[in-house]
Each structure stands twice: as structure tokens, then as C-alpha cells.
C-alpha positions as CSV (number, residue, x, y, z in Angstrom):
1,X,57.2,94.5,169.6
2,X,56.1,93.8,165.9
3,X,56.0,90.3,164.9
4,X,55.0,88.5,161.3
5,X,53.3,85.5,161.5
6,X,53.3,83.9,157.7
7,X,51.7,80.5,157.3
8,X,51.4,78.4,154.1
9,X,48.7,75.9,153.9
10,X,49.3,72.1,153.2
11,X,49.0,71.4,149.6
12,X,45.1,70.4,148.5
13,X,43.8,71.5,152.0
14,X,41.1,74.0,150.5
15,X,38.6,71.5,151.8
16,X,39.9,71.8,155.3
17,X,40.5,75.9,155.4
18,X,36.6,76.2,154.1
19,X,35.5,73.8,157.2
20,X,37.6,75.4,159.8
21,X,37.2,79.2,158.8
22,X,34.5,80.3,161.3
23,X,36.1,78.8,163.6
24,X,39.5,80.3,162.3
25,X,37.9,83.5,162.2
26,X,36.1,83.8,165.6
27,X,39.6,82.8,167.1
28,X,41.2,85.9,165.7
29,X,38.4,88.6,166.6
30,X,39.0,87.3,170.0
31,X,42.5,88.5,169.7
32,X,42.0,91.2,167.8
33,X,44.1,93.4,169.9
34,X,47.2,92.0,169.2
35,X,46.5,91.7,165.5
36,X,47.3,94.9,163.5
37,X,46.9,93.3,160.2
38,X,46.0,89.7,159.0
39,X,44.3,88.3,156.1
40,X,44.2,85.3,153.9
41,X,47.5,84.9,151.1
42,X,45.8,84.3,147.5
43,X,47.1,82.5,144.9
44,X,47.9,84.0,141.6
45,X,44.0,83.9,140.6
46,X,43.7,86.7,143.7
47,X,40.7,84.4,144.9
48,X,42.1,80.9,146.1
49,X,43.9,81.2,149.5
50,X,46.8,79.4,150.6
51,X,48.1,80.7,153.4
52,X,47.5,83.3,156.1
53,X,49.7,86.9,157.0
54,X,49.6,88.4,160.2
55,X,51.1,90.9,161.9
56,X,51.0,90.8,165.7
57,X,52.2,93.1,168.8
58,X,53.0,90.8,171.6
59,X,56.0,91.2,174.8
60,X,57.7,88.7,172.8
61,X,58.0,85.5,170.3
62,X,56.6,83.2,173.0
63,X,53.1,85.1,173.2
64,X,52.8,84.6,169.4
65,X,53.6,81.0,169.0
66,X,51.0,80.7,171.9
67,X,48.7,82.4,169.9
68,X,49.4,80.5,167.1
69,X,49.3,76.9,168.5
70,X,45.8,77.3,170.0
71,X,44.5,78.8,166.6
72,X,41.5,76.7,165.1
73,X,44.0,76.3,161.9
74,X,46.8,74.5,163.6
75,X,44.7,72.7,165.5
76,X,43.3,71.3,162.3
77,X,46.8,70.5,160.6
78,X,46.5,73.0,157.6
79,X,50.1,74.2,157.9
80,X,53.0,73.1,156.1
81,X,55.5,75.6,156.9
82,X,54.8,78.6,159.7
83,X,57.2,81.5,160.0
84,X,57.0,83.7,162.7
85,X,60.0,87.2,162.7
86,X,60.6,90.2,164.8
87,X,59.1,93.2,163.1
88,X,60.0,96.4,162.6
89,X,57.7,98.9,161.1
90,X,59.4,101.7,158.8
91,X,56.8,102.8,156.3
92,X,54.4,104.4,156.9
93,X,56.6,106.2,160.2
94,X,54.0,106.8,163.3
């Protein structure tokens, strides 16, 4: 199954995404067969991000909050609110 994962960072953290982005980044490659799509949300600029948008096959919801706790991000504290929805893709049909 299809799962969004939507996280919004805390306010004024651009500091701590810059510092824990490798890291951040490294994490997800290693998962990057669960992750169909993923990428940083921008502000209105289109260049400062404040949040992150994945979407994720996994069996089930548990499998992508485990994902999500162990992620370099959380670890760091840069979320204020995390989302995470059953999926179902309809456009573009397989």
C-alpha cells in the first residue's frame, strides 16, 4: 500500500535542516525502495524548504512511522507537525 508521509519543519530550523541534510539524505537512499517520491516542500520563494513530502510503499502504517522515527530529521527535532495517510494512487492509472 501507498502511504504519504508530509512533514512541516519547526519554525526558524533552516539552521538545523542545513546541518542534518547529508545525513537526512543518506538515510533515504538507503530506503530508496520504499520511497516512490520524496523531496523537500519550498516556501513561496520555490528555494527555502520547510518541510519534506514522501510517498512510501510499505505492508502497513507501522513500517512508515518506523521509517520515519529512525530518520536523521526526527532524530534532530526539526518537526512540528508529521502526517502520515493511506494512499491511493489514481492519476497517472498503472
Amino acid at each position: 500500500m501507498l502511504y504519504v508521509l508530509m512533514c512541516e519543519d519547526k519554525p526558524d530550523s533552516q539552521p538545523l535542516r542545513l546541518a542534518t541534510r547529508q545525513s537526512h539524505l543518506a538515510y533515504a537512499g538507503d530506503h530508496a525502495g520504499m520511497i516512490k517520491l520524496a523531496g523537500p516542500m519550498l516556501s513561496d520563494d520555490g528555494e527555502t524548504m520547510l518541510g519534506s513530502l514522501f510517498i512510501i510503499e510499505a505492508e502497513d502504517r507501522a513500517q512508515v512511522q518506523a521509517m520515519h522515527d529512525d530518520d536523521p530529521y526526527t532524530l534532530a527535532g526539526l518537526w512540528a507537525n508529521v502526517m502520515i495517510r493511506p494512499f491511493r494512487q489514481a492519476i497517472p492509472r498503472d
